[in-house]
C-alpha positions, 0 to 999 in steps of 0.5 A, a space after each residue: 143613796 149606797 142603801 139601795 137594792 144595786 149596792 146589795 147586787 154589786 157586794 154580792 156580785 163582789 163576793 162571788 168573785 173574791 170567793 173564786 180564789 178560794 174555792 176550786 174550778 174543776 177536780 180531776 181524778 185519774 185512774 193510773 193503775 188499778 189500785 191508784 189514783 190521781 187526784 188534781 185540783 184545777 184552782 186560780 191559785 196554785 198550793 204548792 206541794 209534794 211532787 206526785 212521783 215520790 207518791 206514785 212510787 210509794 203505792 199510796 191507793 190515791 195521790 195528789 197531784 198539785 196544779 204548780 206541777 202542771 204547766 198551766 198558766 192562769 195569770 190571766 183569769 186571775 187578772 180578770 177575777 181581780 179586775 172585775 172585781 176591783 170594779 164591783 168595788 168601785 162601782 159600790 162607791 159611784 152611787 151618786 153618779 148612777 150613769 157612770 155607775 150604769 157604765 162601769 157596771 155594763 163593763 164589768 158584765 162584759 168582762 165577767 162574761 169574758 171570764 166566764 168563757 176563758 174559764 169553761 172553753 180555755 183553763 179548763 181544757 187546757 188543764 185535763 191537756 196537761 194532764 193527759 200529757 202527763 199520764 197517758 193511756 189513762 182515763 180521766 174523770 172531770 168534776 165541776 167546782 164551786 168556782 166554776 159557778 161562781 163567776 155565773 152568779 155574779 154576772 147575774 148579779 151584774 144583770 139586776 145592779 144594772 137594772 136597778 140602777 137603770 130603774 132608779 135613773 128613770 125615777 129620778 128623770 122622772 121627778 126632774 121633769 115634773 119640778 
């Protein structure tokens, strides 16, 4: 029964998290001088770029720095995204199995949930560390990204697959026991 509403929640919660690759955790801008700007991007996939040094020296008004020049290491969220989400796509398949399902749901909540904290208390303050290393005596700016709030979304759409799922399952020992 792939038709029913868990299997909407799980392909939600699947996008949520494919769409944290592409979209950026935090931004950052740094004021380094009075006419300059620094302007960073926290992602889970570092785009490589011109180092900002050769900006710098070139008196641009905004420079942009790029993650893979910041030491910052975030294979473990990315493992985590691909992890969660390899399992909402596993749990999309383990339809006829709704106990299993009900299980390989619960953990990948759990993990989501795991994610979600590295991602606010640990990538991101280890990220504007980094930065302050780099420039110091400077003030910096944080602005949330959209890939912030997208690990949030999933795991409340983890929360309505598992209560549907577990709504189903009272349906069918329902039945059982009225045969």
């Amino acid at each position: 029964m792939i038709q029913r509403i868990q299997t909407l929640w799980l392909v939600l919660a699947a996008v949520c998290m494919g769409l944290c690759f592409v979209f950026p955790v935090a931004s950052y801008t740094i004021d380094y001088t009075e006419n300059q700007q620094v302007v960073s991007q926290l992602n889970l996939v570092a785009a490589d770029g011109p180092h900002y040094s050769k900006a710098l020296a070139a008196g641009e008004p905004k420079v942009e720095l790029f993650q893979s020049q910041v030491d910052v290491s975030m294979w473990p969220l990315v493992t985590m995204t691909a992890v969660v989400l390899a399992l909402a796509l596993l749990c999309i398949c383990l339809y006829k199995k709704r106990t299993l399902q009900m299980r390989m749901v619960a953990v990948a909540f759990l993990l989501n949930v795991v994610y979600a904290f590295l991602l606010f208390f640990w990538a991101v303050d280890a990220y504007a560390d980094q930065l302050g290393a780099l420039f110091t005596q400077t003030e910096q700016h944080m602005t949330w990204g959209v890939g912030a709030f997208l690990p949030l979304a999933a795991i409340v759409f983890f929360f309505l697959a598992q209560r549907a799922i577990r709504k189903d399952e009272a349906l069918v020992r329902a039945a059982d026991r009225l045969r």
